[in-house]
N, C-alpha and C positions, 0 to 999 in steps of 0.2 A: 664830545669825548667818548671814546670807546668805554663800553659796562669792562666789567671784571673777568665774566667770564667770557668776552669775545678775545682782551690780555692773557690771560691762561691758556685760551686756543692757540693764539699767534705765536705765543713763546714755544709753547709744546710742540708745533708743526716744524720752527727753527729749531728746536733741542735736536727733531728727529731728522733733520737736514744735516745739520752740523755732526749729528752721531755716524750717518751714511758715508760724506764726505770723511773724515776722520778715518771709517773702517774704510770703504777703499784706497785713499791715498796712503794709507800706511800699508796692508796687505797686498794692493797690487803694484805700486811703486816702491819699491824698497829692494836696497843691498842688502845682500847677507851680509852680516861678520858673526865670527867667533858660536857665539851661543844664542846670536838675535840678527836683527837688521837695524840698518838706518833708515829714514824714511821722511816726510815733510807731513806728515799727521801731528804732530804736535801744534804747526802752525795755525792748521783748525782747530783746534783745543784752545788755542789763546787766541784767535779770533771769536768762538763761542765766546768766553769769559770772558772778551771787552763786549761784547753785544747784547748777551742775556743774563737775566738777574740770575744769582747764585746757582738756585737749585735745580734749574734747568740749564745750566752749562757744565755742572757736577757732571746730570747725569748723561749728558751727550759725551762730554769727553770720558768719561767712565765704561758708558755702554759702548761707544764708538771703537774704542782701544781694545778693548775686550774680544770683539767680533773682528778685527782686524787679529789676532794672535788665531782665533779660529777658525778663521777664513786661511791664514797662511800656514797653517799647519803646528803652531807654539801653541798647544791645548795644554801645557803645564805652566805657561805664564799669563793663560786666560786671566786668573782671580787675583794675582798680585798685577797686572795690569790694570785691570778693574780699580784697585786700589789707590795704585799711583798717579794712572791719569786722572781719576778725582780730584787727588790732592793736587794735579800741578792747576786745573784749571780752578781749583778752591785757593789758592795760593795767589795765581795772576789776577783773581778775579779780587783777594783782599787786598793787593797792593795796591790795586787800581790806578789811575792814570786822568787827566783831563781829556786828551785828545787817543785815539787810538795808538799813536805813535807819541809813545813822549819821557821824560825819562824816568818817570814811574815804570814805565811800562819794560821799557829796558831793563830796569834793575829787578822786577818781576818776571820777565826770560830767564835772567843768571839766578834765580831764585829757584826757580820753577827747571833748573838745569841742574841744579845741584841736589834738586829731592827727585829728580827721575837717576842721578846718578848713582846716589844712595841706595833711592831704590831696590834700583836693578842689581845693584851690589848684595845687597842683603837678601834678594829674591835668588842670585846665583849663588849665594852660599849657604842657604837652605836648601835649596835642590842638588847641589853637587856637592858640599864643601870646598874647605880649604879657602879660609880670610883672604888670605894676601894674593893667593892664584888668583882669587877670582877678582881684586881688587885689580889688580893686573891685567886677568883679562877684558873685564866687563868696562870698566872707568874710560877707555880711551875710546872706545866707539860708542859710549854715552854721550861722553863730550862734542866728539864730533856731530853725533845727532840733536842736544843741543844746540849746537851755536848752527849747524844747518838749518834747523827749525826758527831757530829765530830770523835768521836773517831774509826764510821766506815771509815768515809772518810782516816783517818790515816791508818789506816789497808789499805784499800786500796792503796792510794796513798805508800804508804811504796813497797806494793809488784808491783807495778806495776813499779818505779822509781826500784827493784831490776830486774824485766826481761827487762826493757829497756837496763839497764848496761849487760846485758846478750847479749841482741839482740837488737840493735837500730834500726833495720827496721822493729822488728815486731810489734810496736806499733806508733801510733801517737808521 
């Protein structure tokens, strides 16, 4: 059995893989809308949080999100990004699930969909005002980037739970 500290190493090297992944698929893959983009970064957020204990899938989806708003130029949604993709992969990661796909895990997507919506709701009307504009604006391309997010996450997690069953060493 691996000591403690060669587990600390492993997860820390995947927090900082999962953080990478996360900032570029969101900052170089992503639609504009309105006051943000859509993007498939959330999917590595909730792939981190089914594979790594807590507090290094916090800070991968945390750090990753973060450097992805500054990487694409959103440097006023840097820190409430910070914030919120914490909390989605602290959220997916308490629902948890048996298998990577399953329906914990699902109902931890729509969990995890409606605190980036909120979010970003409460983040755009801090920064701009006006409740309901920004509930209007902000909520319908959240949405969208949720259930995007998720459904790549399912692709993935699908094929990934099928080459484990293949091969169980060659994956985490």
């Amino acid at each position: 059995m691996k000591n403690e500290k060669e587990k600390q190493l492993r997860n820390l090297i995947y927090a900082g893989l999962f953080a990478a992944m996360t900032a570029l698929l969101t900052s170089m893959l992503h639609i504009p809308v309105g006051s943000g983009y859509i993007h498939c970064g959330d999917a590595v957020i909730y792939l981190a949080a089914a594979v790594l204990p807590l507090p290094y899938a916090v800070g991968a989806a945390a750090i990753g999100g973060m450097t992805a708003d500054l990487l694409a130029g959103y440097v006023s949604y840097a820190l409430p990004t910070f914030v919120i993709k914490g909390l989605l992969a602290a959220v997916f990661r308490a629902v948890g699930g048996r298998t990577l796909l399953d329906g914990r895990r699902v109902a931890g997507m729509v969990l995890c969909g409606i605190v980036s919506i909120i979010g970003y709701w409460i983040t755009a009307v801090l920064l701009y005002g006006g409740w309901a504009a920004q509930l209007i604006g902000t909520a319908p391309g959240n949405a969208v980037q949720a259930v995007g997010s998720g459904i790549v996450y399912a692709v993935i997690a699908f094929s990934w739970e099928h080459v484990r069953r293949a091969n169980p060493k060659l994956l985490v």
